[in-house]
LUMGUBA-8920 format. One line per field, with one value per residue (C-alpha): x, y, z; residue number from 1. Coordinates in Angstrom, 1 decimal. Last residue first. Example, Ala and Ser with C-alpha at 12.3 -4.5 7.8 and 13.67 -1.06 7.14 Angstrom:
residues 2
east: c(13.7 | 12.3)
north: c(-1.1 | -4.5)
up: c(7.1 | 7.8)
nr: c(2 | 1)
end
This chain:
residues 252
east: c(2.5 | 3.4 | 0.8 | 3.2 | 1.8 | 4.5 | 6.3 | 9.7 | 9.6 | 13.1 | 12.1 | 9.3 | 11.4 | 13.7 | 11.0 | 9.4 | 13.2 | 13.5 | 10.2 | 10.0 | 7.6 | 4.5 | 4.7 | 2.6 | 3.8 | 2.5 | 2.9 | 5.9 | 6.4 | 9.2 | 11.3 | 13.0 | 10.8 | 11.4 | 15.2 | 14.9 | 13.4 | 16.3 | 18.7 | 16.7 | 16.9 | 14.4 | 11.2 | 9.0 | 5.2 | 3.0 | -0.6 | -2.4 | 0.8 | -1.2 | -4.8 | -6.1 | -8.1 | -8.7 | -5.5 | -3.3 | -4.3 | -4.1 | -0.3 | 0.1 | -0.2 | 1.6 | 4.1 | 4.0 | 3.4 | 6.8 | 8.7 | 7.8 | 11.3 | 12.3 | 9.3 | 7.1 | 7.2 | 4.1 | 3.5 | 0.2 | -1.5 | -4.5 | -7.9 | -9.2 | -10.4 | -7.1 | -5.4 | -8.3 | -8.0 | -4.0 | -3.1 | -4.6 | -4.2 | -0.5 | -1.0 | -3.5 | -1.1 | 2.1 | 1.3 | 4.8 | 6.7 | 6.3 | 4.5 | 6.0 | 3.1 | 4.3 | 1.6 | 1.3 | -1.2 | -3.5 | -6.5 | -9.1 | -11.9 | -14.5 | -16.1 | -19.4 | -20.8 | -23.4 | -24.0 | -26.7 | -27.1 | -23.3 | -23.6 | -26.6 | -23.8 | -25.2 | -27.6 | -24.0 | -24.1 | -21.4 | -22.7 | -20.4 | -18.6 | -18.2 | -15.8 | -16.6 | -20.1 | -18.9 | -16.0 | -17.6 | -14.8 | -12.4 | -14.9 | -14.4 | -10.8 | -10.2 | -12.8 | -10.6 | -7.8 | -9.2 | -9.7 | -6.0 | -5.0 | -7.1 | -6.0 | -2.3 | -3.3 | -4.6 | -1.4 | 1.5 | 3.1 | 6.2 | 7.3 | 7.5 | 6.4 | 3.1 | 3.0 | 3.1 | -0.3 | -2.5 | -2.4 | -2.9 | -6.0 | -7.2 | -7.2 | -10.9 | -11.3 | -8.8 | -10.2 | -13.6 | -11.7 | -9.8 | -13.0 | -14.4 | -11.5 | -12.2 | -15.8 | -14.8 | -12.6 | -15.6 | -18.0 | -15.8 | -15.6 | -11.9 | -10.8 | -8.3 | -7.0 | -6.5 | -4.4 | -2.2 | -1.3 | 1.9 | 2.9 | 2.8 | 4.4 | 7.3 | 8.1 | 8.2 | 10.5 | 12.6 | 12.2 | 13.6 | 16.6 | 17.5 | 17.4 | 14.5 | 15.3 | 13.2 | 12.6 | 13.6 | 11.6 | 10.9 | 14.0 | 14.7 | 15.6 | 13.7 | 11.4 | 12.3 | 12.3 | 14.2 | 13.7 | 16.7 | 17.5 | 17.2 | 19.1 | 16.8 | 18.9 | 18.9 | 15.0 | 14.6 | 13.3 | 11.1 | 12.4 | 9.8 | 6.1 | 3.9 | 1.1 | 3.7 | 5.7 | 5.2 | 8.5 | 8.2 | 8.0 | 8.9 | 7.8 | 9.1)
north: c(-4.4 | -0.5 | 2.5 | 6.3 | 9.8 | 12.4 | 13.8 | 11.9 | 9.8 | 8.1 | 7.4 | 5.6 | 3.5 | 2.7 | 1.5 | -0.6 | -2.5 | -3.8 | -4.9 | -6.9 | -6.6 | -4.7 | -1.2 | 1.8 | 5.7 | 8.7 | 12.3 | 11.1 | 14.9 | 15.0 | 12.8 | 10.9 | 7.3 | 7.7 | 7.6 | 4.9 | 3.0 | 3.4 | 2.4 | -0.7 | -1.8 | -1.4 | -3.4 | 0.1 | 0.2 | 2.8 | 3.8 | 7.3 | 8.4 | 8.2 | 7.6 | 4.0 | 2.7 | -1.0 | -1.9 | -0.2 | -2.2 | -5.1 | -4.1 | -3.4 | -6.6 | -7.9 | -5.8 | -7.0 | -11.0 | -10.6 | -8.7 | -11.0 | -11.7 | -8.3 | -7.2 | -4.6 | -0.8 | 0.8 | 4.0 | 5.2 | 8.3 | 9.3 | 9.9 | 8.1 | 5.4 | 5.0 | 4.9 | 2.3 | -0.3 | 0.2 | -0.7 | -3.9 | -4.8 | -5.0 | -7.2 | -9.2 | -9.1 | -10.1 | -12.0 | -14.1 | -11.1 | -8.0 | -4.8 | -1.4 | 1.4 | 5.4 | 7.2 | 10.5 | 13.3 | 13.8 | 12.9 | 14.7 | 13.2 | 15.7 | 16.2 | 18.3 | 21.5 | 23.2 | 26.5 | 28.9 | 26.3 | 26.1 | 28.5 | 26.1 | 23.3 | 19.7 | 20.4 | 20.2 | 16.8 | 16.3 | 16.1 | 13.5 | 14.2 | 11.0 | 8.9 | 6.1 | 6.3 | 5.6 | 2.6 | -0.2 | 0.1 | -0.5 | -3.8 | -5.0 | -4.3 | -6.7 | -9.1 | -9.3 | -9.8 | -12.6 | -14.5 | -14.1 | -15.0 | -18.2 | -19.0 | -19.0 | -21.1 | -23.9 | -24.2 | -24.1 | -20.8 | -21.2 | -17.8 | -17.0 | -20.2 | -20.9 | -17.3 | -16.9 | -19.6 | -17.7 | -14.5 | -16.6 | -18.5 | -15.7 | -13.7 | -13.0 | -12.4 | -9.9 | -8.2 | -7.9 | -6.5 | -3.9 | -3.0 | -2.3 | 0.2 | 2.1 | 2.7 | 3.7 | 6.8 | 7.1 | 7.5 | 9.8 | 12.4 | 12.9 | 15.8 | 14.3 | 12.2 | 15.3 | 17.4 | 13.9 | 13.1 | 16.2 | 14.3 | 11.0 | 11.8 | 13.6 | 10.3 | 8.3 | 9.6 | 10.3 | 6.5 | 5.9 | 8.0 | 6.6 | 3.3 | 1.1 | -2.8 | -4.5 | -8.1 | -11.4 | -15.0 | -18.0 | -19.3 | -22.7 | -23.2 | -25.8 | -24.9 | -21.0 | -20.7 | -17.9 | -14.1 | -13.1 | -9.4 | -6.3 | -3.0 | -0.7 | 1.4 | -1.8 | -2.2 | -5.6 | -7.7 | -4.7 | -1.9 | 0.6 | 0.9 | 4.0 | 5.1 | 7.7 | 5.1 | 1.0 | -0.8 | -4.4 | -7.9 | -10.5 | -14.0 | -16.8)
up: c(14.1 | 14.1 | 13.0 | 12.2 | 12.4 | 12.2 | 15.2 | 15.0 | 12.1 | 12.7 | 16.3 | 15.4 | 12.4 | 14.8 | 16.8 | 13.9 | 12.9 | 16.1 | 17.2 | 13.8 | 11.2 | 9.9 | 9.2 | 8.4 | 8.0 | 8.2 | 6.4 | 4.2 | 2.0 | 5.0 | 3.8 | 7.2 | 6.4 | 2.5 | 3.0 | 5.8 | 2.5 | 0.7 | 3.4 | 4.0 | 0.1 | -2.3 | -4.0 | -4.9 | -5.5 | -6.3 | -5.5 | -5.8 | -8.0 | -11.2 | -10.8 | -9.3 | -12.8 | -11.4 | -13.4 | -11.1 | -8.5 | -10.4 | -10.7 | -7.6 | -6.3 | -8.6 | -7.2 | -3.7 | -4.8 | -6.9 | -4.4 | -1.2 | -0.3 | -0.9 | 1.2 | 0.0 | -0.2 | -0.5 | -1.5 | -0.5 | -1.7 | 0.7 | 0.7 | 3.8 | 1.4 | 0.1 | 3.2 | 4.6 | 1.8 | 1.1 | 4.5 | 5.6 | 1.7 | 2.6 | 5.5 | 3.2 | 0.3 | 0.9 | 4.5 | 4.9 | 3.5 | 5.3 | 4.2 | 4.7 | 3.7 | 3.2 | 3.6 | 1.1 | 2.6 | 6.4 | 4.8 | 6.2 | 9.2 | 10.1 | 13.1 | 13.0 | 15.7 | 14.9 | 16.8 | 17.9 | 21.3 | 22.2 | 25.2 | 26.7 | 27.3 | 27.2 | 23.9 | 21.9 | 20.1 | 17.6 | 14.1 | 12.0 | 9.0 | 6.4 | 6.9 | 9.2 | 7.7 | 4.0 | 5.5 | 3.2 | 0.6 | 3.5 | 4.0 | 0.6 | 1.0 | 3.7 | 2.1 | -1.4 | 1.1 | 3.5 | 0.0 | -1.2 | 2.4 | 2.6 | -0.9 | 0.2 | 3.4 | 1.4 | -1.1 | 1.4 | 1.8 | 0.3 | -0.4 | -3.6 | -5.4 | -3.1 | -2.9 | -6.9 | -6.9 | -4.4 | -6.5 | -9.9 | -8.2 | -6.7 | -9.9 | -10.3 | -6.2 | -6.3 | -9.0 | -7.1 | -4.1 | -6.1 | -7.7 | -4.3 | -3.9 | -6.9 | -5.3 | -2.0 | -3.7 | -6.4 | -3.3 | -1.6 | -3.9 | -5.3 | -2.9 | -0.9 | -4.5 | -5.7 | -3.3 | -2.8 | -6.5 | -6.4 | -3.4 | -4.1 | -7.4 | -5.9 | -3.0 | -6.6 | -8.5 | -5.6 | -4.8 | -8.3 | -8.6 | -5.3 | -6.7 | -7.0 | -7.4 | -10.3 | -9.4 | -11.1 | -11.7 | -9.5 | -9.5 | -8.3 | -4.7 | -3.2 | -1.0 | -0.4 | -4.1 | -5.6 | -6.6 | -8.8 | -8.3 | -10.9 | -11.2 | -13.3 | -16.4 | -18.2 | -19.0 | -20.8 | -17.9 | -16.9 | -14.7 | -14.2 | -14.8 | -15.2 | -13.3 | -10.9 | -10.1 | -10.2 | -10.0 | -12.0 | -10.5 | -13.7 | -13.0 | -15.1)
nr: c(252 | 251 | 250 | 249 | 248 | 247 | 246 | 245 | 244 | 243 | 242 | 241 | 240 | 239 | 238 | 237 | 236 | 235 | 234 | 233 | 232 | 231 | 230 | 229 | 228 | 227 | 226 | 225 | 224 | 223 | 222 | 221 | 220 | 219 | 218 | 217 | 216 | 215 | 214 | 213 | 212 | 211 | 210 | 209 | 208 | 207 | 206 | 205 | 204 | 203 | 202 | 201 | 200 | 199 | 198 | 197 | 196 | 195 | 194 | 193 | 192 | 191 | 190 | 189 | 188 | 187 | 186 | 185 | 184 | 183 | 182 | 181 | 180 | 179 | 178 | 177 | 176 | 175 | 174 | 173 | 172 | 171 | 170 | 169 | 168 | 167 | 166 | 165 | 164 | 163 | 162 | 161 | 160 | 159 | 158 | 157 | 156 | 155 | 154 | 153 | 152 | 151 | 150 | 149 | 148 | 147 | 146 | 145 | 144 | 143 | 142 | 141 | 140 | 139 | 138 | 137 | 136 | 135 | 134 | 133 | 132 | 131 | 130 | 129 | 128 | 127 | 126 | 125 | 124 | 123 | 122 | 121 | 120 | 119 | 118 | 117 | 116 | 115 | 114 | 113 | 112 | 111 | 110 | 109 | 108 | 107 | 106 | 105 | 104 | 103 | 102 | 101 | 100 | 99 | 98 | 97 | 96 | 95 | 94 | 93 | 92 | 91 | 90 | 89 | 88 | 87 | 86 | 85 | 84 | 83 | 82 | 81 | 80 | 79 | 78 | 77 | 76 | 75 | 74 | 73 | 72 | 71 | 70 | 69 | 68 | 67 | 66 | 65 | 64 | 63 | 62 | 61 | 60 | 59 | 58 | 57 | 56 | 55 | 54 | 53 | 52 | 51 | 50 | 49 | 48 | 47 | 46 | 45 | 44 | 43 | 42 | 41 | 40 | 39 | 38 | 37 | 36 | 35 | 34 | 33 | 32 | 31 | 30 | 29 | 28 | 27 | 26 | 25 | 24 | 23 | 22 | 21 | 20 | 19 | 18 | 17 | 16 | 15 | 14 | 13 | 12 | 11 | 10 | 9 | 8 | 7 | 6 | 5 | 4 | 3 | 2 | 1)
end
């Protein structure tokens, strides 16, 4: 059976013989059986991880670009080595019937190949100036900066292209995600992250938490959150808008 573990700070929380982690019994859509268990974070936990995003943030930003875009194109070659594994916990998980799941495993290894591909996007840009003669001794660039920790809510019936959707471009950017799948997805989430992990991401760049809603509204109102992605219902993403207030947050 399938064990989903917590991933904080590079380190991994809450295995099948780890008593201090509460743990919940993931189960078949189809039919019922159980698929395996999943580490729950506490409050302990997602404080454990909300410091390590921050503390990992000022070094990540300044990691060189290339080794940011290159880590990510290892995620997508990984990806591609265990498609077979990836496609087959969904299946289990959350009975995603067999073609589709290897769709979605292959539209993930290309959704981070192309966030590995984002060197232009991200790289300072001259602005052209010849327009206004009082600009003439000047030079004038845009450039993008990571704007710190991003906290990433993924839903369950797309586990790892909706979550790869946000990892790819966060991490290119510079930025420390934390993402927080979906309880019925906790498995394919934290595998997830474990190959992630495996790829060399630094501590804190990427962790995973399976928590509950009043957890994750924790992480949503602390201020080391500088944006926020989610996918899911209308509902749920608006509340999450007005809980952000003035901070940068993406809703599907």
């Amino acid at each position: 059976m399938e064990h989903g573990e917590l991933l904080i700070d590079g380190h991994f929380f809450g295995g099948s013989c780890d008593n201090s982690v509460a743990k919940e019994p993931i189960e078949s859509p189809y039919d019922q059986h159980v698929v395996g268990s999943a580490a729950v974070a506490g409050s302990d936990e997602i404080q454990a991880a909300l410091a390590s995003a921050a503390e990992a943030a000022p070094s990540w930003a300044s990691t060189e670009l290339e080794d940011r875009l290159s880590l990510i194109k290892q995620i997508s070659d990984v990806v591609s080595e265990y498609a077979e594994d990836l496609a087959a916990l969904m299946v289990d998980e959350i009975g995603k019937p067999i073609a589709l799941a290897r769709a979605e495993v292959q539209r993930t290894a290309l959704t981070f190949e192309l966030a590995s591909q984002l060197r232009e996007e991200l790289s300072p840009k001259d602005i052209e100036t010849k327009g206004d003669p009082r600009a003439a001794d000047y030079k004038v660039q845009a450039i993008r900066r990571p704007v710190g920790p991003v906290l990433a809510i993924a839903p369950y019936n797309w586990p790892f292209n909706l979550a790869a959707h946000k990892l790819g471009p966060a991490l290119a950017a510079g930025c420390p995600v934390i993402i927080k799948g979906s309880p019925q997805a906790a498995l394919s989430t934290a595998l997830l992250a474990r190959l992630i992990h495996r790829c060399g991401a630094p501590d804190g760049v990427i962790q995973y938490v399976n928590t509950s809603a009043a957890l994750a509204e924790e992480m949503v109102v602390d201020p080391r959150i500088k944006a926020i992605s989610f996918t899911g219902s209308d509902r749920v993403g608006w509340h999450i808008k007005s809980l952000a207030q003035r901070r940068k947050v993406a809703l599907e």
